[in-house]
mmCIF file of the N, C-alpha and C atoms, coordinates in Angstrom:
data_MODEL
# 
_entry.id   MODEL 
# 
loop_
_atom_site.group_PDB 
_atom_site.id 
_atom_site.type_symbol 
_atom_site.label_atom_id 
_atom_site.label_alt_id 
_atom_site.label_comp_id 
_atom_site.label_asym_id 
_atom_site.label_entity_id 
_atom_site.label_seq_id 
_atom_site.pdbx_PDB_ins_code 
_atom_site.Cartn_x 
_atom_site.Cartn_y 
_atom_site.Cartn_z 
_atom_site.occupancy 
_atom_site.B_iso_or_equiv 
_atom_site.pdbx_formal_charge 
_atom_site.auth_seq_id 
_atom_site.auth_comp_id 
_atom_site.auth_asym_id 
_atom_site.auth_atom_id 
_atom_site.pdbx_PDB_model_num 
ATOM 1   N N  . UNK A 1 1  ? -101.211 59.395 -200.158 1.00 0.00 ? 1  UNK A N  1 
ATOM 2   C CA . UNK A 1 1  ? -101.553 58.565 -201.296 1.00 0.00 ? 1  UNK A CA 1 
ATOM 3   C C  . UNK A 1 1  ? -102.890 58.984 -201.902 1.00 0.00 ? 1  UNK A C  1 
ATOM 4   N N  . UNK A 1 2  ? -103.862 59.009 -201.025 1.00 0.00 ? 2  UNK A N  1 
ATOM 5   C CA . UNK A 1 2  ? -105.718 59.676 -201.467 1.00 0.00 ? 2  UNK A CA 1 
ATOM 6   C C  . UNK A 1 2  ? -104.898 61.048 -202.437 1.00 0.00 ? 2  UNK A C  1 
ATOM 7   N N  . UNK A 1 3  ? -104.177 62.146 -201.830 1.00 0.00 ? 3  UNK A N  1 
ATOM 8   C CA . UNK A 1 3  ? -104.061 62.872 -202.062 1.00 0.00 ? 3  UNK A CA 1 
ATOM 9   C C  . UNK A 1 3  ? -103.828 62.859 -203.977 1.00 0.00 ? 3  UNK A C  1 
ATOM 10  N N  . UNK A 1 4  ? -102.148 62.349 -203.906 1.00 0.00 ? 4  UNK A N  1 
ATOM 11  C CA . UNK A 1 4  ? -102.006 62.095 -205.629 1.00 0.00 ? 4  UNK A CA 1 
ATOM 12  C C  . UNK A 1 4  ? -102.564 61.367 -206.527 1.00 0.00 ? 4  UNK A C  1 
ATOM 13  N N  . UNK A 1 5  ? -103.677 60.643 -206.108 1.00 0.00 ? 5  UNK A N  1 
ATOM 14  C CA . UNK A 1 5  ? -104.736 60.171 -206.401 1.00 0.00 ? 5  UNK A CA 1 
ATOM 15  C C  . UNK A 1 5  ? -105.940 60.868 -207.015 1.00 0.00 ? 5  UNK A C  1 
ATOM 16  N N  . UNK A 1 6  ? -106.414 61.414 -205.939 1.00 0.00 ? 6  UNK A N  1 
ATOM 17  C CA . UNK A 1 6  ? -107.312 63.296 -206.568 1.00 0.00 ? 6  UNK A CA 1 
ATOM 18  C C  . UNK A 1 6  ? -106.619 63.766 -207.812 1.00 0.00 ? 6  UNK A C  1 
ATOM 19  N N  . UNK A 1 7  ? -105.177 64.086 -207.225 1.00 0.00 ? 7  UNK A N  1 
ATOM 20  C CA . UNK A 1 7  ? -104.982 65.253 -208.383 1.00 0.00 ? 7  UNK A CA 1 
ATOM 21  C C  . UNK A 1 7  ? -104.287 64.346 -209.544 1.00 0.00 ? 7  UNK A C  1 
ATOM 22  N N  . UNK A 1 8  ? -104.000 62.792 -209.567 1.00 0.00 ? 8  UNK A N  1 
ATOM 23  C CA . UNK A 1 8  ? -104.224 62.522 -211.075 1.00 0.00 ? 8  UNK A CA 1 
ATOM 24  C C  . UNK A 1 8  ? -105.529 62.305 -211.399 1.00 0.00 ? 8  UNK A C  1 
ATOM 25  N N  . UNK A 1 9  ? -106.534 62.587 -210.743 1.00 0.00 ? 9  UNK A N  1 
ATOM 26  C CA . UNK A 1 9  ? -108.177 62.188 -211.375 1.00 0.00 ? 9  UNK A CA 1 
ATOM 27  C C  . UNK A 1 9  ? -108.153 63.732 -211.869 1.00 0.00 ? 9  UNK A C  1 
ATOM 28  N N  . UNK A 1 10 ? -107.813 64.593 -210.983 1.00 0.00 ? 10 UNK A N  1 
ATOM 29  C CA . UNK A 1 10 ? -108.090 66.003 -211.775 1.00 0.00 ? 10 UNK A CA 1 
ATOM 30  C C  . UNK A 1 10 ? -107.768 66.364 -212.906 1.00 0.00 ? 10 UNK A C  1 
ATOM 31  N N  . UNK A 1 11 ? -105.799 65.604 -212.915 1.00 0.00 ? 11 UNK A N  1 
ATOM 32  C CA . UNK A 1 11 ? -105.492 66.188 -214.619 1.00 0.00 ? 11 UNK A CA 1 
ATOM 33  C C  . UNK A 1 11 ? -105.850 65.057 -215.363 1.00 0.00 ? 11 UNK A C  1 
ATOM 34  N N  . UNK A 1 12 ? -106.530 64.444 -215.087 1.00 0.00 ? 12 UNK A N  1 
ATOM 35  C CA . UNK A 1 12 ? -107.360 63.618 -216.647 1.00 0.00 ? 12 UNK A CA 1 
ATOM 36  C C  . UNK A 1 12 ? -108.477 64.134 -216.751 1.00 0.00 ? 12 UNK A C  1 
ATOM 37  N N  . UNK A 1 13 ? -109.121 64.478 -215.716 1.00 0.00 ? 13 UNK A N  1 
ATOM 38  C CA . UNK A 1 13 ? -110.822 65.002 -215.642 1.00 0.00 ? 13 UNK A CA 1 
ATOM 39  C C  . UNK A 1 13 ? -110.407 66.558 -217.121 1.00 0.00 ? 13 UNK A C  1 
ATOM 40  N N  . UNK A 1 14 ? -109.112 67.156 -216.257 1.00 0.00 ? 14 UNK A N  1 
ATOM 41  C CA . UNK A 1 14 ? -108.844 68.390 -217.157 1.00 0.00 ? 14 UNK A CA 1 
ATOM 42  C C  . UNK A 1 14 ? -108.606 68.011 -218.953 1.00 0.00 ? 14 UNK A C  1 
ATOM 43  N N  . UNK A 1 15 ? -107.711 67.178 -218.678 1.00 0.00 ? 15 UNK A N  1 
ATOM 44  C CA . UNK A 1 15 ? -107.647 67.369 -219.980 1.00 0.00 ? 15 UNK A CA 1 
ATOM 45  C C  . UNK A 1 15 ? -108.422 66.485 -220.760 1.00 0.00 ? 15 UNK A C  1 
ATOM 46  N N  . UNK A 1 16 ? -109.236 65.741 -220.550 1.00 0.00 ? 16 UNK A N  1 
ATOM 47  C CA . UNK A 1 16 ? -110.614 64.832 -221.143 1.00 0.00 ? 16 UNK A CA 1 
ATOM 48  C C  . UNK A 1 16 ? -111.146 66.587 -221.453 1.00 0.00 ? 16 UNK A C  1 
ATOM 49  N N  . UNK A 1 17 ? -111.898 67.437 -221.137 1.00 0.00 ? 17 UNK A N  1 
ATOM 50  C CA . UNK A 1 17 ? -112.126 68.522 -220.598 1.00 0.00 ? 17 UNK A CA 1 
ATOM 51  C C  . UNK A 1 17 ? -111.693 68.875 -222.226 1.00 0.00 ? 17 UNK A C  1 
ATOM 52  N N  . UNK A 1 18 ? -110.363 69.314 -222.430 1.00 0.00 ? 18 UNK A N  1 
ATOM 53  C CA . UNK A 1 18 ? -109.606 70.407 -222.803 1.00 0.00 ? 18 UNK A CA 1 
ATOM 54  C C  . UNK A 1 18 ? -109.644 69.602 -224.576 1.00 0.00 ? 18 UNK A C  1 
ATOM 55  N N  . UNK A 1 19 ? -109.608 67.935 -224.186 1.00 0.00 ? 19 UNK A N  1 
ATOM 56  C CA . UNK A 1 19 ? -109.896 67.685 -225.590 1.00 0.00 ? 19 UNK A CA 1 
ATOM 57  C C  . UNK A 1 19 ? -110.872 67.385 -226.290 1.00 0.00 ? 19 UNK A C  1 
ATOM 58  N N  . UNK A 1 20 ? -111.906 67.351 -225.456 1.00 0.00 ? 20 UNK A N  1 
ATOM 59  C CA . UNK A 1 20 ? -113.454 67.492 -225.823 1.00 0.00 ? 20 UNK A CA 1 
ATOM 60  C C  . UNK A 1 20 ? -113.848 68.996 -226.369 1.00 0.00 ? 20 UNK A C  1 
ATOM 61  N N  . UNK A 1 21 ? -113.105 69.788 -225.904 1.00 0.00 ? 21 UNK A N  1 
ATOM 62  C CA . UNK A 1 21 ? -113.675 71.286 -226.309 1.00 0.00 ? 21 UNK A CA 1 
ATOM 63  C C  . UNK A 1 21 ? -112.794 71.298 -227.650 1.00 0.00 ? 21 UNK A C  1 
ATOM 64  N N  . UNK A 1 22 ? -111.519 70.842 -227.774 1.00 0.00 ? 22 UNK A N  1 
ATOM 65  C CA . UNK A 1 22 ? -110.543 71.047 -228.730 1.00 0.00 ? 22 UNK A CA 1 
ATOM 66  C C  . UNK A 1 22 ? -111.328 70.191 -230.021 1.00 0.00 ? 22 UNK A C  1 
ATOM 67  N N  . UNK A 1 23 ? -112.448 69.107 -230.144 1.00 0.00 ? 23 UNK A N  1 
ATOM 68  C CA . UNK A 1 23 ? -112.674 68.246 -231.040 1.00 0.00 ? 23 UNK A CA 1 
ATOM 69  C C  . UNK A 1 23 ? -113.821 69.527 -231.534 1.00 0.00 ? 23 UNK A C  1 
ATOM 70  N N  . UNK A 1 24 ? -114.282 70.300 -230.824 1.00 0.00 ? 24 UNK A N  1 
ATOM 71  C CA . UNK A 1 24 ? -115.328 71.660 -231.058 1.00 0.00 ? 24 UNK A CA 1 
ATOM 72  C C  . UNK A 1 24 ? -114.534 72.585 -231.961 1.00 0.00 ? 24 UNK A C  1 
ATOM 73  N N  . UNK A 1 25 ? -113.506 72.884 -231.272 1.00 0.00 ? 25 UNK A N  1 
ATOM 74  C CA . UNK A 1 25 ? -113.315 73.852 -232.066 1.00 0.00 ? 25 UNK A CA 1 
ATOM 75  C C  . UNK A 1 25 ? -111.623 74.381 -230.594 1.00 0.00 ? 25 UNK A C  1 
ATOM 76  N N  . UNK A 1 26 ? -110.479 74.487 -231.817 1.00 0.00 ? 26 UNK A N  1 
ATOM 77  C CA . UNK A 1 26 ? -109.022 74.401 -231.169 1.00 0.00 ? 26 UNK A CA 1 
ATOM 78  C C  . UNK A 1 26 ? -108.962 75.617 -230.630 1.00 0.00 ? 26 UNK A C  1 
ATOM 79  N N  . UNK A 1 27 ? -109.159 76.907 -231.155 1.00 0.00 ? 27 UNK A N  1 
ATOM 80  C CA . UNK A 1 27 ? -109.016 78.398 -230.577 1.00 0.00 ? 27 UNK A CA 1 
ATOM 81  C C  . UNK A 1 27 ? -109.873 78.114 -229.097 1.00 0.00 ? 27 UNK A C  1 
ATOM 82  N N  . UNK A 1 28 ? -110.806 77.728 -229.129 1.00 0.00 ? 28 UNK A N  1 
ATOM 83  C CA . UNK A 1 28 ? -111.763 77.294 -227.646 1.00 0.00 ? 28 UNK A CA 1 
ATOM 84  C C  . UNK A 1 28 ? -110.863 77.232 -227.141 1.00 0.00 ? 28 UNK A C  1 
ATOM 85  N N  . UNK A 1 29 ? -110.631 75.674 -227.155 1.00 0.00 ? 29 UNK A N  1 
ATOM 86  C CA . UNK A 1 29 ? -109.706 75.014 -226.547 1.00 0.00 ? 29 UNK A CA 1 
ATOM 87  C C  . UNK A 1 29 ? -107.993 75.395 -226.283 1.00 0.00 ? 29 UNK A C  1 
ATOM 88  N N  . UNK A 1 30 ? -107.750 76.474 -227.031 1.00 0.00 ? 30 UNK A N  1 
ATOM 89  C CA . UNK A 1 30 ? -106.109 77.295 -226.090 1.00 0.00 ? 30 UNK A CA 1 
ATOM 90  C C  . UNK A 1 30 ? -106.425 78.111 -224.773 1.00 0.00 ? 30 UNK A C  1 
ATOM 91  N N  . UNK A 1 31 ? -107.690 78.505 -225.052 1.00 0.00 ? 31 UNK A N  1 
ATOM 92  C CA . UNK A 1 31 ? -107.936 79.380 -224.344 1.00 0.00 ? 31 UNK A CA 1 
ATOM 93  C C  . UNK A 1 31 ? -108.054 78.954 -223.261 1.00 0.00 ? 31 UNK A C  1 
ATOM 94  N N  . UNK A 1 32 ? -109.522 78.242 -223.648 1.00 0.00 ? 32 UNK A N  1 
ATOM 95  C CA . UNK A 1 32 ? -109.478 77.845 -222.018 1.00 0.00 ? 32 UNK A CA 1 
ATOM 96  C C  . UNK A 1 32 ? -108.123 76.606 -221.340 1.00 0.00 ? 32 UNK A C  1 
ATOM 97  N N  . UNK A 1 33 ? -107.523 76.003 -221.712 1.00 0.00 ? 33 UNK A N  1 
ATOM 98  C CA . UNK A 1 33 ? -106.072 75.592 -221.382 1.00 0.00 ? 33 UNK A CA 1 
ATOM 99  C C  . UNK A 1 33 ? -105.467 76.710 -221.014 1.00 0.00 ? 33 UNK A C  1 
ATOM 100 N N  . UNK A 1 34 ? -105.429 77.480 -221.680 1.00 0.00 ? 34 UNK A N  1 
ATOM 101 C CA . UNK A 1 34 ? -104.847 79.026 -220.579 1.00 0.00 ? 34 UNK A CA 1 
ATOM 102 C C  . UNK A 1 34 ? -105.689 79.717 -219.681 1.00 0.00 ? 34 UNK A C  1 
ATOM 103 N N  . UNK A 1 35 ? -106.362 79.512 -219.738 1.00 0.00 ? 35 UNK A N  1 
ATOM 104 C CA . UNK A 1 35 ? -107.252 80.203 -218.067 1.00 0.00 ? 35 UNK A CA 1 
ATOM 105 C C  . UNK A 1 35 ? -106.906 78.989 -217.412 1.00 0.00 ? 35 UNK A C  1 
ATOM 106 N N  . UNK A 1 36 ? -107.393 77.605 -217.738 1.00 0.00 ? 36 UNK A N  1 
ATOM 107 C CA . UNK A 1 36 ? -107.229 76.891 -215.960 1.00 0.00 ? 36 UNK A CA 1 
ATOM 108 C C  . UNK A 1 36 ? -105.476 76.473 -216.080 1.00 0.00 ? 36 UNK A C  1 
ATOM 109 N N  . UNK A 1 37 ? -104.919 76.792 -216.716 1.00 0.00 ? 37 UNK A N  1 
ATOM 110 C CA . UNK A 1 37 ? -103.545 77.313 -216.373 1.00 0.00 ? 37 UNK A CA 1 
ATOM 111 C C  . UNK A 1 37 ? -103.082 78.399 -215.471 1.00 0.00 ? 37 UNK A C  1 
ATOM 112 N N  . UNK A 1 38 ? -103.249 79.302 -215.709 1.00 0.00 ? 38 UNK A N  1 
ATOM 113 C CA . UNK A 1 38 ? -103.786 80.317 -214.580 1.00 0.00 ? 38 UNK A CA 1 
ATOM 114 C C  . UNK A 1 38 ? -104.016 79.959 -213.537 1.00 0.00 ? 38 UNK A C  1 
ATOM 115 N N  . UNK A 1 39 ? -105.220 79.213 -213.930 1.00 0.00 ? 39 UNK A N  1 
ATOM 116 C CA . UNK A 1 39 ? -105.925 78.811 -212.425 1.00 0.00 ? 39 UNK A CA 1 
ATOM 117 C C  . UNK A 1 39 ? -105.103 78.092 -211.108 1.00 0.00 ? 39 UNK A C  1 
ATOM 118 N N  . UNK A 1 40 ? -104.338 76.899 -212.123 1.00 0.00 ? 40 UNK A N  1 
ATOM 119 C CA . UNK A 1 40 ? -103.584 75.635 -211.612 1.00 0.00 ? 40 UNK A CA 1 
ATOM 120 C C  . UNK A 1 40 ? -102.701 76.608 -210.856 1.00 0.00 ? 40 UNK A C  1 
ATOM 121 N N  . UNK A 1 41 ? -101.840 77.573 -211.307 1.00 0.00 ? 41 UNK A N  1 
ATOM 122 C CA . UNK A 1 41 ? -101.074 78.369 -210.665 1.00 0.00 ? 41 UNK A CA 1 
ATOM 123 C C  . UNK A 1 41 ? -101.216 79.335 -209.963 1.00 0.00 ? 41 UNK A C  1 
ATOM 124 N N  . UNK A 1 42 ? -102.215 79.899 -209.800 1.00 0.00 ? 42 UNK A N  1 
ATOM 125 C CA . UNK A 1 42 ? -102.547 80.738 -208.647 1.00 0.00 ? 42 UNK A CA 1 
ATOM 126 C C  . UNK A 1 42 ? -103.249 79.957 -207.484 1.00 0.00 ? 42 UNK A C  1 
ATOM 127 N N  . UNK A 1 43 ? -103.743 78.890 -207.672 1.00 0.00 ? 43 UNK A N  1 
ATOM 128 C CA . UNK A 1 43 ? -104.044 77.600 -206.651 1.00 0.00 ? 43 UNK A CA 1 
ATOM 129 C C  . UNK A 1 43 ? -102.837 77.330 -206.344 1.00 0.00 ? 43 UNK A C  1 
ATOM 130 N N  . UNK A 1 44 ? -101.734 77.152 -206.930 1.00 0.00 ? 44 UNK A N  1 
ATOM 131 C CA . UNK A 1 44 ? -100.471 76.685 -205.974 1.00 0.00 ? 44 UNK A CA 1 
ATOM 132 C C  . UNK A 1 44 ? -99.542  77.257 -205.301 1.00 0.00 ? 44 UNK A C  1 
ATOM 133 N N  . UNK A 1 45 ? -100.057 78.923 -205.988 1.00 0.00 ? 45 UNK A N  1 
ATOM 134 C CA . UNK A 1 45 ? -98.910  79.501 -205.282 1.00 0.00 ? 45 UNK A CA 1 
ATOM 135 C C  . UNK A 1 45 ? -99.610  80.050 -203.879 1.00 0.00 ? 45 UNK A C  1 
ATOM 136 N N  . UNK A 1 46 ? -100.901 79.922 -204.119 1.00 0.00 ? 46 UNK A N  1 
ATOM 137 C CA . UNK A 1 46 ? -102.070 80.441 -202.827 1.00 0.00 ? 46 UNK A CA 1 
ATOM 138 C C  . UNK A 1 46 ? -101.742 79.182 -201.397 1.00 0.00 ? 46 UNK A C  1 
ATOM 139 N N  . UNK A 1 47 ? -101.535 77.737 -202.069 1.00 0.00 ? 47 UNK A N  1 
ATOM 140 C CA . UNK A 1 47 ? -101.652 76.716 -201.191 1.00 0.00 ? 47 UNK A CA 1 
ATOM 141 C C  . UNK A 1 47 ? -100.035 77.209 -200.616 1.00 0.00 ? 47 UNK A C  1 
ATOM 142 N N  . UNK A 1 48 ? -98.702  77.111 -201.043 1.00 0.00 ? 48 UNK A N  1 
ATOM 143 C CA . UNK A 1 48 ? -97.401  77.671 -201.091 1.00 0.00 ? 48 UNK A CA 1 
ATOM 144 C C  . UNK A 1 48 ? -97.381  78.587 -199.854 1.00 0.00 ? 48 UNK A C  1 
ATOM 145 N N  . UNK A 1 49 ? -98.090  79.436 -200.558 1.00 0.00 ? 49 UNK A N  1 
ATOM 146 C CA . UNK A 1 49 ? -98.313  80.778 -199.525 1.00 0.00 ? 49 UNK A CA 1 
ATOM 147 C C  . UNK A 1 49 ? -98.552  80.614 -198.117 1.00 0.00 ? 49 UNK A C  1 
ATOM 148 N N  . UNK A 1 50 ? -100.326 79.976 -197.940 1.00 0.00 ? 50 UNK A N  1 
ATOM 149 C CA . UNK A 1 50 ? -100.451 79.743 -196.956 1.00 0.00 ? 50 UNK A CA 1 
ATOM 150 C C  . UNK A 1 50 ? -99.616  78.371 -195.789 1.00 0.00 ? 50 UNK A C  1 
ATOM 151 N N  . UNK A 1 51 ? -98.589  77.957 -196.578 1.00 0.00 ? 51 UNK A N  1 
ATOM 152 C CA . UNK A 1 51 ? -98.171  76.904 -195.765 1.00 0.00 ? 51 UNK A CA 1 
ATOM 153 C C  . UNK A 1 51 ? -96.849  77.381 -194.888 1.00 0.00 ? 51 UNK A C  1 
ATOM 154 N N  . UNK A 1 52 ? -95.975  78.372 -195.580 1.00 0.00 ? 52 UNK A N  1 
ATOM 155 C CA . UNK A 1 52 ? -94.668  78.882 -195.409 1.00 0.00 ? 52 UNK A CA 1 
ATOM 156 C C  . UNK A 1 52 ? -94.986  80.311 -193.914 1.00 0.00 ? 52 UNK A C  1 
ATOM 157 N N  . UNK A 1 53 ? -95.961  80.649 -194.185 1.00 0.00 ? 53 UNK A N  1 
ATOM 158 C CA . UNK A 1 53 ? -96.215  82.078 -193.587 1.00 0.00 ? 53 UNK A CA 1 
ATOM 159 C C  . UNK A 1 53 ? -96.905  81.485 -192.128 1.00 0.00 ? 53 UNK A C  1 
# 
């Protein structure tokens, strides 16, 4: 429960984040939505990884 807890504080923390940069200026804001996209997914496939092996 703590757990999905964190990670809905994370994706609001993110995208509070993603639309604060987007009220700056929108090209910012794809971008970096695509890097911690990236990110989100190489964090899961790393956690994935280490759980199966």
């Amino acid at each position: 429960m703590v757990n999905v807890a964190l990670f809905v504080l994370e994706v609001l923390f993110v995208l509070a984040v993603v639309a604060g940069v987007a009220m700056w200026s929108v090209p910012a804001a794809l971008i970096l939505a695509g890097v911690l996209g990236v990110l989100a997914v190489e964090r899961e496939q790393g956690r994935r990884k280490g759980t199966t092996s």
